[in-house]
C-alpha positions as CSV (number, residue, x, y, z in Angstrom):
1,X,4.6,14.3,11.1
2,X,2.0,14.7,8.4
3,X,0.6,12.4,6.2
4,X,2.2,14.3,3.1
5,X,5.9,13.3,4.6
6,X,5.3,9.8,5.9
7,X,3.7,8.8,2.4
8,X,7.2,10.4,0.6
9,X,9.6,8.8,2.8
10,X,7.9,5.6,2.0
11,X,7.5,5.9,-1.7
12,X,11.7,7.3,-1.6
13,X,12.5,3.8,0.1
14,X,9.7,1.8,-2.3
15,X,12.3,3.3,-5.2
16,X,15.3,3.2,-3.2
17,X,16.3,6.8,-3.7
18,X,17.3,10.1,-1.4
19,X,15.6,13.4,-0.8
20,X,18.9,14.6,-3.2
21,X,17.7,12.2,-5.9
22,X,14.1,13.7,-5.5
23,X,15.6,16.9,-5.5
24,X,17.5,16.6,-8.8
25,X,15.0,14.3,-10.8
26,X,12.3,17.1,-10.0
27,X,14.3,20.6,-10.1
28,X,13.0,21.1,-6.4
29,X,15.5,22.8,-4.1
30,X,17.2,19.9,-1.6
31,X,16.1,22.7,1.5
32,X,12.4,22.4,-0.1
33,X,12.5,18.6,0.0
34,X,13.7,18.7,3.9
35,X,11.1,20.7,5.2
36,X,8.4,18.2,2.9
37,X,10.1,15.4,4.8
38,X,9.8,17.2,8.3
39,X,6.5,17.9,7.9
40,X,7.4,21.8,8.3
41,X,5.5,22.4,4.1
42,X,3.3,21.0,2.4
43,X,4.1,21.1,-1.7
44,X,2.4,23.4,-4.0
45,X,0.5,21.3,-6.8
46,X,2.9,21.9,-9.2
47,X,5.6,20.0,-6.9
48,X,2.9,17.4,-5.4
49,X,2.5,16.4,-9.0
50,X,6.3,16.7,-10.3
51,X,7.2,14.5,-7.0
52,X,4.6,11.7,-7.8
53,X,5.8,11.6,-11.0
54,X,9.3,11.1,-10.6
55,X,8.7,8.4,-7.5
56,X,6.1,6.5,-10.2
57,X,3.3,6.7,-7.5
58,X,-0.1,9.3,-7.6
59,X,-0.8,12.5,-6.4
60,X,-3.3,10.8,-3.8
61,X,-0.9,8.1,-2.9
62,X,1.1,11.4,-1.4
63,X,-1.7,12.4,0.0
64,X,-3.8,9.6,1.6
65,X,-3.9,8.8,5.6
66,X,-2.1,6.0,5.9
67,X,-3.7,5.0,8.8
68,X,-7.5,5.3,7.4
69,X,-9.2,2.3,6.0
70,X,-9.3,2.3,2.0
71,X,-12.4,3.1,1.7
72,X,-12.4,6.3,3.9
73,X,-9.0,6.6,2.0
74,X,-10.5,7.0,-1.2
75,X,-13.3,9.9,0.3
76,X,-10.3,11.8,2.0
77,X,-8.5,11.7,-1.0
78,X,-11.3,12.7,-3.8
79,X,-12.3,15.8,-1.3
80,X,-8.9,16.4,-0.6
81,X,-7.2,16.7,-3.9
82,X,-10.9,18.4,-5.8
83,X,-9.6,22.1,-5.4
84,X,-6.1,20.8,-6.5
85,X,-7.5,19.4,-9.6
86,X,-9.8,22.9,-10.4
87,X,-6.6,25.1,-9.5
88,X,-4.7,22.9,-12.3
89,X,-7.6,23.0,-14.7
90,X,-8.1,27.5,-14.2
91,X,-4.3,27.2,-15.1
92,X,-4.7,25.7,-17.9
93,X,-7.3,27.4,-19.4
């Protein structure tokens, strides 16, 4: 399973809701949810950040190894999420 659907099932039982609450609180189809949850997709950005926001957690809380100290966390994550954040900023301009 990746790290992407391990860290959402978690943050869905932090707030005590279901992959239909996600589904509904976001305007992401429930069969786009499963397949996060499996491990099958990962989101687009636009979902990654319409996901965190509704479960109150970060984009990189999604996206972070669990299983990685915090401080190789916080590298992953930076390197990880960079092309996200230019993507979002060439879509704004």
């Amino acid at each position: 399973m990746s790290d992407f659907a391990e860290n959402l099932r978690k943050a869905m039982f932090d707030k005590r809701c279901k992959a239909v609450d996600v589904s509904r609180g976001t305007n992401i189809r429930p069969s786009v949810i499963s397949r996060y949850l499996s491990g099958t997709n990962q989101p687009s950005t636009g979902n990654l950040f319409a996901i965190a926001e509704y479960l109150g957690v970060s984009p990189n809380t999604l996206l972070s190894s669990s299983e990685a100290p915090e401080s190789i966390q916080k590298s992953q994550v930076t390197s990880a999420t960079e092309p996200l954040l230019k993507i979002i900023e060439v879509q704004e301009e």
